[in-house]
N, C-alpha and C positions, 0 to 999 in steps of 0.2 A: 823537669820539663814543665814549661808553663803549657796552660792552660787555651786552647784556641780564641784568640779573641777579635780577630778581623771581622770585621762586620758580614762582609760578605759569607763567609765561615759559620758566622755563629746563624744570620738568616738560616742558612741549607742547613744546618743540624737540627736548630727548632723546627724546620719544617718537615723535617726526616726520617727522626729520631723523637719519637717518644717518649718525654721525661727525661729531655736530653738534661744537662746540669750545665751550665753558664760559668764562668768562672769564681763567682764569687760561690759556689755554691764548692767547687773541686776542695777537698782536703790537700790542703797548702804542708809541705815538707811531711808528708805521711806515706813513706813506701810504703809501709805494710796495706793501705788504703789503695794507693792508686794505680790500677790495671798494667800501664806504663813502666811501672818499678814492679809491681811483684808478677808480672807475666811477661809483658812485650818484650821489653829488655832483653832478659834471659834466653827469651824466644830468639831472637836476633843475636844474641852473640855466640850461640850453639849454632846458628847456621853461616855466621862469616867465621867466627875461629877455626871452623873445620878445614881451612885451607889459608896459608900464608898469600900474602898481598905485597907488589910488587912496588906498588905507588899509592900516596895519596887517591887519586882518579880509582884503583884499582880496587880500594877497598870500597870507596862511594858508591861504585859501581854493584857491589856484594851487596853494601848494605841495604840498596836502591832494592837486588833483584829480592832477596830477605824479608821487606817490608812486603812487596807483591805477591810475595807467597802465603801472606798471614790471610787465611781463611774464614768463614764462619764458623766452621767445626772446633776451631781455638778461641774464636772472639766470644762466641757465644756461653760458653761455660765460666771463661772467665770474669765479664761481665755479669753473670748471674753469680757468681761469685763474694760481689761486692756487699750484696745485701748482709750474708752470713758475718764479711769481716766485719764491717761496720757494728753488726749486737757483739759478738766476740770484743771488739774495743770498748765497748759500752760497758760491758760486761764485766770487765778487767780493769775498768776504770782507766782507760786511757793506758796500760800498762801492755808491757808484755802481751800479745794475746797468741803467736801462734799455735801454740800449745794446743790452746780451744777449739780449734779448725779442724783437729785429727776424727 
């Protein structure tokens, strides 16, 4: 998933968001780094796989109400989150690091 970069986009989040990160700052091809791959994702397909989908629309539609349901109570952890992966890669040398997390 890239990175938001609409101007209008990036204005509301630096003025929003606090230590928001701009794209050039995002770790480019780093699940294990980015909230998106190692949380949201998972989050979202645990709540549309739970029911087969009739149509294109049908699933959109899942994944639409899916996203609306992701709260603070999930965002908020997993973003604080990121600080720990980030020394864990460091730490590991770029390598392997889930392991460190436990």
């Amino acid at each position: 998933m890239r990175a938001p970069t609409g101007l209008g986009t990036c204005s509301f989040c630096e003025s929003h968001f606090p230590g928001y990160w701009t794209k050039d700052f995002w770790p480019p091809n780093s699940p294990d780094l980015n909230p998106m791959d190692f949380a949201v994702w998972g989050f979202l397909q645990q709540k549309v796989s739970s029911k087969s989908h009739q149509s294109l629309n049908a699933l959109k539609a899942s994944l639409q109400y899916a996203w609306d349901d992701i709260d603070v109570t999930f965002l908020r952890p997993t973003v604080m989150s990121v600080e720990k992966r980030l020394k864990a890669c460091i730490a590991a040398k770029r390598a392997c690091f889930e392991h460190l997390l436990e």
